[in-house]
Backbone as CSV, one residue per row, in Angstrom:
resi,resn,N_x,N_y,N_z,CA_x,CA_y,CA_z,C_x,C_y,C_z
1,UNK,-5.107,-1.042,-11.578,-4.933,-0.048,-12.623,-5.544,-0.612,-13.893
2,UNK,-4.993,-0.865,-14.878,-5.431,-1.545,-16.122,-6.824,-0.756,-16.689
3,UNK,-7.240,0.401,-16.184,-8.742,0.872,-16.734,-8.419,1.191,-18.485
4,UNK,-9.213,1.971,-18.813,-8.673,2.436,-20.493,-8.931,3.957,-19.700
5,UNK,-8.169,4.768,-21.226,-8.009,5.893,-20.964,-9.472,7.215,-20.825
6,UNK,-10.234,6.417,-21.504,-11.267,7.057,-21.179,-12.130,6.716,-19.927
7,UNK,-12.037,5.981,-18.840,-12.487,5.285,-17.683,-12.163,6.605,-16.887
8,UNK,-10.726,7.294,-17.244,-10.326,8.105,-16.024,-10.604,9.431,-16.313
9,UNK,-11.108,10.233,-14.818,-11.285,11.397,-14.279,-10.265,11.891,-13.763
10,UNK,-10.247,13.521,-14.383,-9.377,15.216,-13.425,-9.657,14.923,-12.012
11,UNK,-8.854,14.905,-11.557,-8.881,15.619,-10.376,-7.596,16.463,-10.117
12,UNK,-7.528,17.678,-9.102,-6.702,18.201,-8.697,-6.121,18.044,-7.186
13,UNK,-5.224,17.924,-6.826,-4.673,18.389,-5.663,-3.408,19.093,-5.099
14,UNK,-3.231,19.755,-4.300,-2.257,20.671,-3.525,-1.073,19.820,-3.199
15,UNK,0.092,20.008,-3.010,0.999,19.716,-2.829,2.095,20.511,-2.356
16,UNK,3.152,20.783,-1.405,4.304,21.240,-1.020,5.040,21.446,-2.119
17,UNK,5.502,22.547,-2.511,6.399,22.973,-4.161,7.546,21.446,-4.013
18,UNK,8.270,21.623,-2.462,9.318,20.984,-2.868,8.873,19.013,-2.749
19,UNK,7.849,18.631,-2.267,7.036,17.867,-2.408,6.913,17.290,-3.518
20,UNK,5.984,17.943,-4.542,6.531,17.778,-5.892,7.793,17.680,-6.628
21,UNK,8.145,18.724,-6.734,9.300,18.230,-7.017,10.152,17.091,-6.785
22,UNK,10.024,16.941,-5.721,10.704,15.421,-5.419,10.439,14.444,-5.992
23,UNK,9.025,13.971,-5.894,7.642,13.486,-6.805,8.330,13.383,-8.039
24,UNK,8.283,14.570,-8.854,8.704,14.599,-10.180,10.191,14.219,-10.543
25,UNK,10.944,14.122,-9.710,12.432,13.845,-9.922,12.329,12.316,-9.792
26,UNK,11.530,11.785,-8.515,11.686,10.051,-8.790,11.069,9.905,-9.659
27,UNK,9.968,9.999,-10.533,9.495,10.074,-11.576,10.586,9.617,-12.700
28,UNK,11.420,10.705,-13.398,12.080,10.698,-13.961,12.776,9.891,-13.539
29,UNK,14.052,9.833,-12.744,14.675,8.033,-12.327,14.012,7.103,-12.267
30,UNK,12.420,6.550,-12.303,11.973,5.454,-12.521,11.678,5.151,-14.033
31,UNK,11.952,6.070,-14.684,11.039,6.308,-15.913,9.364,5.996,-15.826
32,UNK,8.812,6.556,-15.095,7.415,6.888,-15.367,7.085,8.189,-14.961
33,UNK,5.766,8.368,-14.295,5.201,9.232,-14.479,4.194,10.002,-13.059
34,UNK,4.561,10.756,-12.728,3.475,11.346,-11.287,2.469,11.243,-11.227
35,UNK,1.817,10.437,-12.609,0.159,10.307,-12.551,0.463,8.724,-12.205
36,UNK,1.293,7.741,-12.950,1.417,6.139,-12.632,1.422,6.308,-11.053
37,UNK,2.622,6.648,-10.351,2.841,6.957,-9.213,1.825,7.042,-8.192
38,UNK,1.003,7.916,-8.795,0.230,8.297,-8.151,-0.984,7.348,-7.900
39,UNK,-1.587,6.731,-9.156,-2.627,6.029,-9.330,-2.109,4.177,-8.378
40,UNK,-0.703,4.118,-8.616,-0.301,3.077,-7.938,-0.616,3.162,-6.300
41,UNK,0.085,4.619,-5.931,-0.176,4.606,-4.112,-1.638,4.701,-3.529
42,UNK,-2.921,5.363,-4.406,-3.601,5.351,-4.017,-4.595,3.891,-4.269
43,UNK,-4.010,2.652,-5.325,-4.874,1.531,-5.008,-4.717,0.899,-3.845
44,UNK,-2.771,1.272,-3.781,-2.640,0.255,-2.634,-3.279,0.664,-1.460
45,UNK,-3.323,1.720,-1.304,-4.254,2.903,0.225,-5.379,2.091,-0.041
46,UNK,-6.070,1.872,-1.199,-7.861,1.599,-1.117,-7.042,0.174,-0.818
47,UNK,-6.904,-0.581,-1.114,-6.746,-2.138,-1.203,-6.502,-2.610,-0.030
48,UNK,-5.454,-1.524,1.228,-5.213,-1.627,2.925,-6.334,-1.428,3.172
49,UNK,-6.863,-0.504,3.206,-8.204,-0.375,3.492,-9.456,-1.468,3.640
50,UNK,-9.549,-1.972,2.789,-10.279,-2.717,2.215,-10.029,-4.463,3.349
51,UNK,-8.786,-4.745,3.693,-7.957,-5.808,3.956,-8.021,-5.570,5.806
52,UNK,-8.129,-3.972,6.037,-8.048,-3.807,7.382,-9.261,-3.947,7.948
53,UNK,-10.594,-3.585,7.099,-11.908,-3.843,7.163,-11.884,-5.024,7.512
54,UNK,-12.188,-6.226,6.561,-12.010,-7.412,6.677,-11.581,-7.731,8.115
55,UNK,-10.330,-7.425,8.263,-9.737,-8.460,9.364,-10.378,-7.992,10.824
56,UNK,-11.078,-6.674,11.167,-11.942,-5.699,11.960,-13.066,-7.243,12.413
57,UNK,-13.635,-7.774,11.287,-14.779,-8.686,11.339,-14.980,-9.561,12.207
């Protein structure tokens, strides 16, 4: 994470109403935010990725 705020791009995506919501409720009990959240699960996805490659070799 650590980019600056101008580094980052919109994107949109779809979600299950109650999906979100859920989303947005742990949100609030963690005190952050569905975009932190979000930007956190998808490094770790690239970073498995990345680690499962590797070990493929």
């Amino acid at each position: 994470m650590g980019k600056e705020q101008s580094d980052k791009k919109n994107t949109s995506l779809r979600l299950e109403s109650s999906m979100l919501k859920a989303l947005k409720i742990r949100a609030i009990e963690e005190d952050t935010s569905v975009q932190v959240i979000l930007e956190h699960l998808v490094e770790e996805y690239l970073n498995n990725s990345k680690k499962q490659k590797k070990s493929k070799k």
